[in-house]
C-alpha positions as CSV (number, residue, x, y, z in Angstrom):
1,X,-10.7,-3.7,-10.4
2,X,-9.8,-2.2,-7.2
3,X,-10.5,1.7,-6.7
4,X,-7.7,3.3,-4.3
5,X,-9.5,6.8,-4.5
6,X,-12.2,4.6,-2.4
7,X,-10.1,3.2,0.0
8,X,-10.3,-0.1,-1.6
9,X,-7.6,-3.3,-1.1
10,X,-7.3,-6.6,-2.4
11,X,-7.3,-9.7,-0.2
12,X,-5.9,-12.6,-1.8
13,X,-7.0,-15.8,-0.4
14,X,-5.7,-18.8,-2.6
15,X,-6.6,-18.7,-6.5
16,X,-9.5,-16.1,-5.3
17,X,-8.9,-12.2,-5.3
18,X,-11.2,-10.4,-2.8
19,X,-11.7,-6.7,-2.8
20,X,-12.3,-5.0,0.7
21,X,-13.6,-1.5,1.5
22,X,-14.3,0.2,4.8
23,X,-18.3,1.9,4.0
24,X,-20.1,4.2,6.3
25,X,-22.3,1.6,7.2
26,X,-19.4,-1.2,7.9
27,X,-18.2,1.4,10.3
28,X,-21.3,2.2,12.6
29,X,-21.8,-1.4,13.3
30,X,-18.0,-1.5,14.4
31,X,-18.6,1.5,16.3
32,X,-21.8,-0.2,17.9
33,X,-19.2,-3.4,18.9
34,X,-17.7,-3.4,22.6
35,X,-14.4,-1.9,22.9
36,X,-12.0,-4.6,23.5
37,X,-8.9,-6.7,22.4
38,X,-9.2,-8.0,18.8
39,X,-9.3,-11.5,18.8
40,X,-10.4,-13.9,16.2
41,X,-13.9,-14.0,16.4
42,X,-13.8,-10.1,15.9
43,X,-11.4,-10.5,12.7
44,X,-13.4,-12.5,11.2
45,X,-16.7,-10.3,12.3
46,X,-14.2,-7.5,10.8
47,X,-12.9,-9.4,7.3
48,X,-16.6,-10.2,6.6
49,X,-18.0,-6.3,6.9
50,X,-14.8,-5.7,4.7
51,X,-15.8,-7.8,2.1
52,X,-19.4,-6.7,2.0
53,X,-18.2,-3.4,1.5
54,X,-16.2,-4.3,-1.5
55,X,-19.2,-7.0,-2.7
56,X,-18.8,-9.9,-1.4
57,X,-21.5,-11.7,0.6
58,X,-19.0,-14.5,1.9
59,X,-20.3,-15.8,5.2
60,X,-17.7,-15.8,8.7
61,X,-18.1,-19.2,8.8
62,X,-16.6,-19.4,5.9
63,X,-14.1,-16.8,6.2
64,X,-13.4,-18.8,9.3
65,X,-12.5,-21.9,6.6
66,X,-9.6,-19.6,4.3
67,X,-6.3,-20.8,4.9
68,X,-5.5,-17.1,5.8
69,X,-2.9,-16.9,9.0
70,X,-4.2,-14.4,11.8
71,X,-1.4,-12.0,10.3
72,X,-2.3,-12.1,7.1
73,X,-6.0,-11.3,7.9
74,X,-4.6,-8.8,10.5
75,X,-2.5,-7.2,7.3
76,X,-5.8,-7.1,4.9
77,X,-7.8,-5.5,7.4
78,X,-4.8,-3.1,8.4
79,X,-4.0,-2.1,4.8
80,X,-7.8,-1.3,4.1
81,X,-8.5,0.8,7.3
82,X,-5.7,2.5,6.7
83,X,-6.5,3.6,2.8
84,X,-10.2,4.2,4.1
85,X,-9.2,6.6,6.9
86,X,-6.2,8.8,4.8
């Protein structure tokens, strides 16, 4: 069940519903990362603290293997960081 008053989202990524959550921890190793434009690598990098944060220990490699579209990942992450951070 996903908990809103936490910031939580849902990712879903074909018959599989992921939960993502922005933690205190997630967010002091993004902090820690080099400034920079957000490629692919780093959405992946990014998906993957997500999911921890919700619990799920899903690797980036396979995150990397989801038939998730750059904008759809982009969206997940956009929605979460934004309930996280209101």
């Amino acid at each position: 069940m996903i908990n809103t008053e936490r910031g939580e989202v849902a990712l879903q990524v074909g018959e599989q519903s992921y939960r993502l959550c922005l933690t205190l921890g997630a967010l002091a190793q993004l902090e820690q990362r080099q400034p920079g434009d957000l490629g692919a690598v780093e959405l992946v990098r990014l998906l993957r603290l997500l999911l921890q944060g919700g619990g799920h220990e899903v690797s980036e490699a396979e995150i990397a293997a989801w038939p998730l579209t750059p904008q759809q990942a982009g969206e997940a992450v956009t929605r979460c960081l934004k309930a996280s951070l209101q």
